[in-house]
N, C-alpha and C positions, 0 to 999 in steps of 0.2 A: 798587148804588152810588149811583145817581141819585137814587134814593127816598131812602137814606138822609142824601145831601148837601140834597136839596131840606128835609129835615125837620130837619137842625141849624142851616138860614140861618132859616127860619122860627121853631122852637121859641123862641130869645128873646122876639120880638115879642110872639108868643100868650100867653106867659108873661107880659109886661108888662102887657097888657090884659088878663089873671086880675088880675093882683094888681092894678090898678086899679079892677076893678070890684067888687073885694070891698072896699076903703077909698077914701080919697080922695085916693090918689094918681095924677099923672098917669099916663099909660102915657109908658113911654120910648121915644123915635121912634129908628129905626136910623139908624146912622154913615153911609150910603147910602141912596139912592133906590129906593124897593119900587115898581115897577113895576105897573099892572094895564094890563088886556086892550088899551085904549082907550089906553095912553101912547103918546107917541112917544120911541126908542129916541134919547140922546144921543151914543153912541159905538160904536164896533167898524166893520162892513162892512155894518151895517145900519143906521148912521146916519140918521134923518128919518122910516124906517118905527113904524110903529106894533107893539106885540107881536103884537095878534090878526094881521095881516099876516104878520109872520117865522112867527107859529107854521104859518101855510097854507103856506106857502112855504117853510122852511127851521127846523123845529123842533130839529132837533139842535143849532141854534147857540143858542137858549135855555139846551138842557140844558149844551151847551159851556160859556156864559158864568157859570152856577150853579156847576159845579163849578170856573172857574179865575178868576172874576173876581172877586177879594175883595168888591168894592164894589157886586156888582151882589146886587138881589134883587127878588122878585115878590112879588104878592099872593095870596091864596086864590082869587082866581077864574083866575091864570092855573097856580098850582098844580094844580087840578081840571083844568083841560084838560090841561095837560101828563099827569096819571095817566090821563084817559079814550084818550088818543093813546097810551101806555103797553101799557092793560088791551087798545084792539084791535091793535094790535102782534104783544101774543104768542097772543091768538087768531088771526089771521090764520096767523101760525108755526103753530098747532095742527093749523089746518084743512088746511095741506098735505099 
């Protein structure tokens, strides 16, 4: 479910910068602030923190805010962590 919400907030974007860089149109910037690793977070319980911070500290409320926060969104670098914290997740599950 996560995977699949993290990749319909995204898919626009990446889409826009396809078809930008195949002509010369802009890319279309999202209606909300895409977050990377180094931001600091403007709202929720983690206001002033930075994302790489909450992800150390309290990654669920990333994937939380992705699925219920219209407005919020990330970057590809904080998408890749979120999947690497994902991948050993259920390896860890495995190894039990």
């Amino acid at each position: 479910m996560l995977r699949k919400t993290i990749e319909q907030k995204t898919a626009r974007l990446r889409a826009a910068r396809l078809q930008a860089q195949a002509g010369s149109q802009k890319p279309r910037e999202p209606d909300y602030p895409e977050y990377g690793m180094g931001d600091e977070l403007r709202f929720g319980k983690h206001a002033g923190e930075t994302v790489e911070d909450v992800l150390e500290t309290d990654p669920g409320w990333i994937r939380w805010a992705l699925e219920n926060v219209r407005e919020f969104g990330v970057g590809d670098d904080v998408l890749d962590e979120l999947r690497l914290l994902d991948d050993h997740r259920r390896s860890v599950r495995r190894d039990r």
